[in-house]
C-alpha positions as CSV (number, residue, x, y, z in Angstrom):
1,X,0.0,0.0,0.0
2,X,1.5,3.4,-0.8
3,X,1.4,6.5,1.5
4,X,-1.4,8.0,-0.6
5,X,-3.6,5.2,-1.2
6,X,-2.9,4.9,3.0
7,X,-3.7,8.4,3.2
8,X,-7.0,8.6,1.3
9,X,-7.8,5.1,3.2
10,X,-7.4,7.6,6.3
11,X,-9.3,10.1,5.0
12,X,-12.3,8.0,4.1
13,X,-12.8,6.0,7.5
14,X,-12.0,9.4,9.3
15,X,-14.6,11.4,6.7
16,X,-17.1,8.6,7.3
17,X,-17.4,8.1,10.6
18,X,-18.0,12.0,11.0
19,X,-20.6,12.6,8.9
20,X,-22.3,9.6,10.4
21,X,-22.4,11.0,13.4
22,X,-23.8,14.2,12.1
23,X,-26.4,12.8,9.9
24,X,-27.5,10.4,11.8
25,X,-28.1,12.6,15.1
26,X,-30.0,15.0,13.0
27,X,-33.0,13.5,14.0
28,X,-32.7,15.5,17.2
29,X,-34.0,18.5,15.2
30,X,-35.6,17.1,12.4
31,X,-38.2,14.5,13.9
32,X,-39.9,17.3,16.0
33,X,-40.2,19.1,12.4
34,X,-41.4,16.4,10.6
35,X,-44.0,15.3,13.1
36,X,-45.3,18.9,12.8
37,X,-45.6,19.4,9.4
38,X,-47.6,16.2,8.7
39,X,-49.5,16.2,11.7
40,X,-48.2,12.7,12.8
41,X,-49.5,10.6,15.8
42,X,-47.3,9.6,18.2
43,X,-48.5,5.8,17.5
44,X,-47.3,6.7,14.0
45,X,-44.1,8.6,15.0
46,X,-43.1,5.7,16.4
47,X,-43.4,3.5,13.8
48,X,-41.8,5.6,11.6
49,X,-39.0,5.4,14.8
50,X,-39.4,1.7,15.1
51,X,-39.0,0.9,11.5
52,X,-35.5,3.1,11.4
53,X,-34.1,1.2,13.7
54,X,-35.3,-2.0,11.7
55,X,-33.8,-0.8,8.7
56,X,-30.5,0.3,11.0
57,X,-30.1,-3.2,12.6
58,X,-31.0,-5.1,9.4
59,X,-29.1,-3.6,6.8
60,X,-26.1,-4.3,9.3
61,X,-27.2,-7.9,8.9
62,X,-27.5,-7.3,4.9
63,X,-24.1,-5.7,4.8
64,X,-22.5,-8.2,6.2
65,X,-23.5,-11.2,4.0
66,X,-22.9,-8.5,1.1
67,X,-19.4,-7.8,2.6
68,X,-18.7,-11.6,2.6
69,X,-19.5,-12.4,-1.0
70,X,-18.1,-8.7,-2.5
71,X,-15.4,-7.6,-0.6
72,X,-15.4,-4.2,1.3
73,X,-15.2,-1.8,-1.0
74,X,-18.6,-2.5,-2.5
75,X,-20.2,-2.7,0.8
76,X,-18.5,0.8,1.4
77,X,-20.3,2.4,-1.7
78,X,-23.6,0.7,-1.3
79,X,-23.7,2.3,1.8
80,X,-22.7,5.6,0.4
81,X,-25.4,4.9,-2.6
82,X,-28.0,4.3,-0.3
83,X,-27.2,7.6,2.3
84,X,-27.3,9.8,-1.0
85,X,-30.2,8.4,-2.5
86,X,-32.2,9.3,0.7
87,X,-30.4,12.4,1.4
88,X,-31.5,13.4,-1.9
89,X,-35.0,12.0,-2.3
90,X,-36.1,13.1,1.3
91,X,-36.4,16.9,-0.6
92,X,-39.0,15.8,-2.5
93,X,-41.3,13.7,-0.2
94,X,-45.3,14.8,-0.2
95,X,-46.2,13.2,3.0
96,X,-45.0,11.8,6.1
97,X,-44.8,8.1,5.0
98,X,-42.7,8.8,1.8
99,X,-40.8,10.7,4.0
100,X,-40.2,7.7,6.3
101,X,-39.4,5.7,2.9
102,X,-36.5,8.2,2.7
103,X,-34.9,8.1,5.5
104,X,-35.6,4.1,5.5
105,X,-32.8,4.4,2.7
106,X,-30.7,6.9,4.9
107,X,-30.9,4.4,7.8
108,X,-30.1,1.3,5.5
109,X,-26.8,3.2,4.1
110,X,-26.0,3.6,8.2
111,X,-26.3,-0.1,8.6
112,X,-23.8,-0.7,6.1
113,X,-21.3,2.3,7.3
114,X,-21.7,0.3,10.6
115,X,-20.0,-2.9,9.2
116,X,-18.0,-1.6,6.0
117,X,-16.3,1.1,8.3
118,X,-15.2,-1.3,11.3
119,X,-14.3,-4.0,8.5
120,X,-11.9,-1.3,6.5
121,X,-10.6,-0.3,9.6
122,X,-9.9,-4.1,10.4
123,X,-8.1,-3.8,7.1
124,X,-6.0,-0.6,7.8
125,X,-5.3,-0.5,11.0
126,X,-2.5,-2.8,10.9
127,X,-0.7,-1.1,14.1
128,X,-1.3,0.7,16.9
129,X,-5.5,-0.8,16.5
130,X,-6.6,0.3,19.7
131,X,-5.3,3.8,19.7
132,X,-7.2,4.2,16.0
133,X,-9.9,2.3,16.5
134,X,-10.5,4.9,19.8
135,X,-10.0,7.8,17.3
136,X,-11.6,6.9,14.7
137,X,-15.0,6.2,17.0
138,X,-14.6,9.6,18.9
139,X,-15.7,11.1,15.1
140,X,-18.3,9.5,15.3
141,X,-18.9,11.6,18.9
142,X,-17.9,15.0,17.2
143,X,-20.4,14.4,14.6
144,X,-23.0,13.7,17.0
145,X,-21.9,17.0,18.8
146,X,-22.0,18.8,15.7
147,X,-25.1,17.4,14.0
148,X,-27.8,18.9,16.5
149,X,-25.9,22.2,16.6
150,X,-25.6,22.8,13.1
151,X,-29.4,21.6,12.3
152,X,-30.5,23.6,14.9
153,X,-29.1,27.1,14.0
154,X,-30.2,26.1,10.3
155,X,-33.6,25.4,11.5
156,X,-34.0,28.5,13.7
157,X,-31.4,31.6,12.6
158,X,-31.5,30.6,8.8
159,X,-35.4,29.7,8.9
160,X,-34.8,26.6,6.6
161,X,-37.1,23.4,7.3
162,X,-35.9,20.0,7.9
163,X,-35.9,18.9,4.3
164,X,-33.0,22.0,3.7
165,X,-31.0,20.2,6.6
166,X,-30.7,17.0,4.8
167,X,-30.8,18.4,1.4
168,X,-27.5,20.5,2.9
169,X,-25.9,17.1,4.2
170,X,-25.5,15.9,0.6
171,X,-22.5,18.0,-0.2
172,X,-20.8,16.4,2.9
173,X,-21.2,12.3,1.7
174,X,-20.9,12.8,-2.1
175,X,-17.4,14.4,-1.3
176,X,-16.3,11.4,0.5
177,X,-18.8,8.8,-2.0
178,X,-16.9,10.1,-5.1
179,X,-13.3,9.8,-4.1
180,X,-13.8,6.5,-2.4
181,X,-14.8,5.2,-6.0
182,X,-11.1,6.2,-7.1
183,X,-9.6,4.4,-4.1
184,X,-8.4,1.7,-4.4
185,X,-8.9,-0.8,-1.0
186,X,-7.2,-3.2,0.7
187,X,-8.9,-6.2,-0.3
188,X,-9.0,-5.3,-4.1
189,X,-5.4,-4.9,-3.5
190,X,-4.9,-8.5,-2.0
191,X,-7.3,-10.1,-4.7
192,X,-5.2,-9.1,-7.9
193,X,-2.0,-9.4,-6.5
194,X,-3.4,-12.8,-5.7
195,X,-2.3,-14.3,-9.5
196,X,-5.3,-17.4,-9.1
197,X,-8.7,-18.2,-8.1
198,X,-7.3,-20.4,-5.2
199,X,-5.0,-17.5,-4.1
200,X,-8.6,-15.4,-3.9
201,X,-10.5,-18.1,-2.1
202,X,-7.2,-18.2,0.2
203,X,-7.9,-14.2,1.1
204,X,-11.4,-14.5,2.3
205,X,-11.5,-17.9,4.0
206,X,-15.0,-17.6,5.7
207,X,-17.9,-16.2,5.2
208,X,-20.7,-14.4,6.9
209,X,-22.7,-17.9,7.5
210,X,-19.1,-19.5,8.9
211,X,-18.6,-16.2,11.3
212,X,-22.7,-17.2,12.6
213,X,-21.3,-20.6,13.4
214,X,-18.5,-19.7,15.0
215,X,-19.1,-20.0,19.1
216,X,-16.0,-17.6,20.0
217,X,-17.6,-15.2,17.3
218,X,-20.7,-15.1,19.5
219,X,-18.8,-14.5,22.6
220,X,-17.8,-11.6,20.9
221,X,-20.6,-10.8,19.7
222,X,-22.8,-10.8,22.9
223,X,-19.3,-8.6,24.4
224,X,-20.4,-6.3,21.7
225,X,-23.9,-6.1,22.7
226,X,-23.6,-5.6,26.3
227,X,-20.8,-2.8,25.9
228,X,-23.7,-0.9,23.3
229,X,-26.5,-1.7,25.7
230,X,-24.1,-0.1,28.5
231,X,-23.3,2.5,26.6
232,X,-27.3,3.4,25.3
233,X,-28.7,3.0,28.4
234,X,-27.5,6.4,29.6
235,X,-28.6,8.3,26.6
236,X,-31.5,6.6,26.3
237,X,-33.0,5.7,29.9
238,X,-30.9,7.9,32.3
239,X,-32.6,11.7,31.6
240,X,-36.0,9.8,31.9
241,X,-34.6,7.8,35.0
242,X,-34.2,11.1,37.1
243,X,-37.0,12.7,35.7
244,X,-39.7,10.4,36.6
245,X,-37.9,9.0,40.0
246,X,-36.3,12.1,41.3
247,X,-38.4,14.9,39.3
248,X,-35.5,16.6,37.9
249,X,-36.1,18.7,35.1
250,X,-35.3,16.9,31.3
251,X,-34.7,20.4,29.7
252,X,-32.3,21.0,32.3
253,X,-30.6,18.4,34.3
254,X,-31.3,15.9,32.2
255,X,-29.6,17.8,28.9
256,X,-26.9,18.9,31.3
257,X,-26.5,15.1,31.9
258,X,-26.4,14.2,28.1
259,X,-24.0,16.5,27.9
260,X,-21.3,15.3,30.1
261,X,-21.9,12.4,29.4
262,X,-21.1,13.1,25.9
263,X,-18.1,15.4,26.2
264,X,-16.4,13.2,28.5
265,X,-17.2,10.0,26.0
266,X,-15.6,11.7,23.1
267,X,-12.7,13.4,25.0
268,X,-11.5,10.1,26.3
269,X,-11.6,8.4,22.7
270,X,-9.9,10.9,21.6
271,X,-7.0,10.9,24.3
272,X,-7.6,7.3,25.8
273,X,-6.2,4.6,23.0
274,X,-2.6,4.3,24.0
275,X,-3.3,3.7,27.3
276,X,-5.7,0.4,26.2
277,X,-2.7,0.0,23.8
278,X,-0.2,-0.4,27.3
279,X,-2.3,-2.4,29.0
280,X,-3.5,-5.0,26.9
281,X,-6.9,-5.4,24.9
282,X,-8.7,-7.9,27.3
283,X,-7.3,-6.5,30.3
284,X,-9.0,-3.2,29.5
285,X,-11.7,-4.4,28.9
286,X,-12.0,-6.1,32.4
287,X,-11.1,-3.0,34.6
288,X,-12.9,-0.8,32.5
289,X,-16.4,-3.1,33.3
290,X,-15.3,-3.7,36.8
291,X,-15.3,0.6,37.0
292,X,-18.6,1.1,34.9
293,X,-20.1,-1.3,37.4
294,X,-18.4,0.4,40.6
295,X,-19.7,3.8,39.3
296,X,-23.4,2.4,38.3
297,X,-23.0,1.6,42.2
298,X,-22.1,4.3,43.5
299,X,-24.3,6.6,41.2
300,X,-27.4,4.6,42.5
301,X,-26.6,4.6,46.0
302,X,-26.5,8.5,46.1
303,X,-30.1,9.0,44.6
304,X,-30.3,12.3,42.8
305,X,-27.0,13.4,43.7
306,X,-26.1,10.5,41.4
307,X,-26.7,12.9,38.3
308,X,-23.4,14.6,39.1
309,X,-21.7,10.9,38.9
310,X,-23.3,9.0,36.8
311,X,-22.1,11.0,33.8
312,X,-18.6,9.5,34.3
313,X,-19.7,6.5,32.7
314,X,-19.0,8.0,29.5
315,X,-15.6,8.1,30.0
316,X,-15.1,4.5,30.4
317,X,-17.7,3.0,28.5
318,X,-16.6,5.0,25.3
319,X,-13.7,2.8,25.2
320,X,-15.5,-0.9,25.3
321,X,-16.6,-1.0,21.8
322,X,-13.2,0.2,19.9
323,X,-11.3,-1.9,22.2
324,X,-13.8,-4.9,21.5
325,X,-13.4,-4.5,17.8
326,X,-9.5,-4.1,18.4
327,X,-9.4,-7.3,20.2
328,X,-11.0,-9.1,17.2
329,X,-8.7,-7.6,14.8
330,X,-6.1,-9.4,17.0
331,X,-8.0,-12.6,17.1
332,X,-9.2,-13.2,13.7
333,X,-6.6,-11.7,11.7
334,X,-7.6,-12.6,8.1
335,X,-10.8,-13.1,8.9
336,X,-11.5,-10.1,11.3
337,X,-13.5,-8.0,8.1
338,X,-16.5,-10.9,8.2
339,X,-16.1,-11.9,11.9
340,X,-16.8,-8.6,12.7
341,X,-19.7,-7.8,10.6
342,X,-21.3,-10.8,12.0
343,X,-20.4,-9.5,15.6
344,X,-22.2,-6.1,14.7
345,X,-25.1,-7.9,13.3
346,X,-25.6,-10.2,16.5
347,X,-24.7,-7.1,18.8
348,X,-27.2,-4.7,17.4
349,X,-29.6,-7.7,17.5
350,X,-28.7,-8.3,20.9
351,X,-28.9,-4.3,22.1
352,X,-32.6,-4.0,20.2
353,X,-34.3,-6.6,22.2
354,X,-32.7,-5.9,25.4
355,X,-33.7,-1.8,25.0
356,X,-37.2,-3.3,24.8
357,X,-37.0,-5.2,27.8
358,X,-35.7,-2.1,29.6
359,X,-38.5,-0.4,28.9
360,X,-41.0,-3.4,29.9
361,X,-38.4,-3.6,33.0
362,X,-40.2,0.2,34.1
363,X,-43.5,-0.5,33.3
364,X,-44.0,-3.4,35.3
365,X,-41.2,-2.8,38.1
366,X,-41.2,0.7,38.2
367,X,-39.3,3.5,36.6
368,X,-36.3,3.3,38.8
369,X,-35.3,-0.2,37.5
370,X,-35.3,0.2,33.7
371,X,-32.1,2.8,34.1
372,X,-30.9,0.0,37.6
373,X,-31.3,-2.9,35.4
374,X,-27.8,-1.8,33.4
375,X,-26.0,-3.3,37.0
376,X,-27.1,-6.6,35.7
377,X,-26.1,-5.9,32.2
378,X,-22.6,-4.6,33.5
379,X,-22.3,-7.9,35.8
380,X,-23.2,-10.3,32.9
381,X,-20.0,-8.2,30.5
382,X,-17.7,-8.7,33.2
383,X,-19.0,-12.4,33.1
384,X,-18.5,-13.0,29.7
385,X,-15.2,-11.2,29.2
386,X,-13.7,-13.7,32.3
387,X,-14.8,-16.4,30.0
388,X,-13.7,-14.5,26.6
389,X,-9.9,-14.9,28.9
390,X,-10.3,-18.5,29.1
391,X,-11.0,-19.2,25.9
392,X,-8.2,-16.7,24.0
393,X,-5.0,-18.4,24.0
394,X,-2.2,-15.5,25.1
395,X,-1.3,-14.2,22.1
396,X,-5.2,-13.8,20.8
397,X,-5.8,-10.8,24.0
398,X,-3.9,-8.1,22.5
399,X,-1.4,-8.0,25.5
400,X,2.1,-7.3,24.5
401,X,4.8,-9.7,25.4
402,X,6.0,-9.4,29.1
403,X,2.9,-6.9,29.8
């Protein structure tokens, strides 16, 4: 691989994972909008909700059979042919169900972003994975900072109505869609120096169906789901949690919550890689559940004073899922683009269902358990990465030698 084909390589997870962030957390500002302007139930605001997240966790599941019969480059650009084509088509919607088609198409191009990105990184990150893997996930956390802000102040200052704010996100993923056409990646690279068929076959040994039966690649996998459950529970349940238990104000306390949460989550991706890096992959990923739980704990205990502590939880759990991925790039080597799809695929699976039984978890136990229940979710990690040790042989936990 040359420098430059390294550098746009760089450029395009980097690029990516941004304007994911930023399109995808749009919907802060433009669901509110769109619900207006049609009139929209809530029964049918949430299916429109509902089916997003279907498209989000299925495509995933699409993208990485696609990925294993294709290669990642073609994943890459159906993901970027899908975001345009909704981008572009959500401008001319009538009503609020074509609308929903739209973004179904938005949501679909996310699912495959959430597989081709972690599978190119697999591919490019050939040293230093934790520490990039960590960086290249806090972009994602910029562009979630930057999203909101930037399709608020369009909505409000510039007076221009949701359709504008996606319409004006085009720009952004056609100027990384177009270049990663030209690029060339590094599984196109492998197949034609590979002179034969056999030599081909030899690159991508297993396929999506192979990673399924895999038992260590559901080990990962269900790692993978906890750490996201972990990490959504906060965002999702925790400004509800001290609302309805403690009264707290949502506008308030709650944002102010969010928001720490948030800054310290993308701060310590940002900084916290090489440390990972020093200690090892799986050892990280021990201590940093044994503190999540410890800190779930301790923000409990202290009632409504625990919405000054909780939001430390972003700080650790921010570094479970690059870590996780960076652990299977050790592990499967070769193999590692596929293995990790399927891991995504059974993770987001995994983080769906269990969101829903959070929510039953507070209507039939009370709204102080849904946000509680994520002790037993933290408990059950730390469980399965003890076993996840047992089952690596040394050099498969990403522990230097002598560490």
């Amino acid at each position: 691989m040359t420098r430059l084909q390294r550098i746009m390589l760089f450029f395009l997870l980097f690029g990516t994972m941004l304007i994911f962030g930023l399109i995808e957390n749009i919907k802060g500002v433009s669901y509110p909008l769109i619900k207006a302007e049609f009139g929209a139930s809530w029964e049918q605001q949430g299916f429109m909700v509902s089916m997003l997240s279907l498209s989000y966790v299925g495509f995933s599941i699409v993208a990485g059979i696609f990925l294993g019969h294709f290669g990642i480059k073609p994943a890459f650009l159906f993901g970027f042919a899908a975001l345009t084509l909704g981008l572009f088509s959500v401008f001319f919607m009538p009503d609020f169900f074509s609308a929903a088609a739209a973004l179904f198409l938005v949501f679909a191009g996310f699912g495959f972003f959430e597989v081709g990105i972690n599978a190119l990184a697999a591919r490019t990150f050939s040293s230093k994975t934790a520490v990039l893997m960590s960086m290249l996930h806090a972009f994602y956390g910029i562009g979630a900072i930057i999203g909101p802000k930037a399709a608020g102040l369009l909505a409000n200052n510039a007076g221009l109505g949701w359709r504008y704010i996606y319409l004006l996100s085009l720009p952004l993923a056609l100027a990384l869609f177009i270049p990663g056409i030209f690029t060339r990646f590094p599984d196109e690279q492998r197949s034609r120096s590979a002179g034969d068929e056999t030599s081909r076959i030899s690159v991508r040994r297993k396929n999506f169906f192979d990673a399924l039966r895999s038992p260590i690649v559901w080990l990962f996998a269900l790692t993978l789901g906890l750490a996201v459950i972990i990490e959504m529970s906060s965002s999702n349940w925790g400004a509800l949690y001290f609302q309805d238990v403690y009264g707290l104000d949502p506008t308030t306390d709650g944002a102010a919550f969010l928001s720490a949460f948030f800054i310290v989550f993308t701060l310590s991706r940002l900084a916290c890689g090489a440390f990972v890096e020093r200690i090892g992959y799986l050892r990280s990923l021990i201590g940093l559940a044994c503190i999540i739980l410890l800190i779930f704990i301790a923000g409990f205990c202290l009632g409504a004073r625990g919405i000054y502590v909780l939001p430390a939880l972003g700080f650790f759990v921010a570094l479970l899922w690059p870590t996780i991925m960076a652990l299977a790039i050790v592990r499967f080597g070769e193999d590692a683009p596929v293995m990790s799809s399927a891991m995504i695929a059974i993770g987001g699976t995994v983080n769906a269902g269990v969101q829903f039984l959070i929510g039953l978890t507070n209507r039939f136990f009370g709204p102080a358990w849904g946000y509680r229940s994520s002790l037993l979710y933290t408990a059950l990690l730390v469980g399965i990465l003890l076993l996840l040790r047992k089952k690596l042989k040394p050099g498969e936990k990403g522990e230097k030698a002598g560490a």
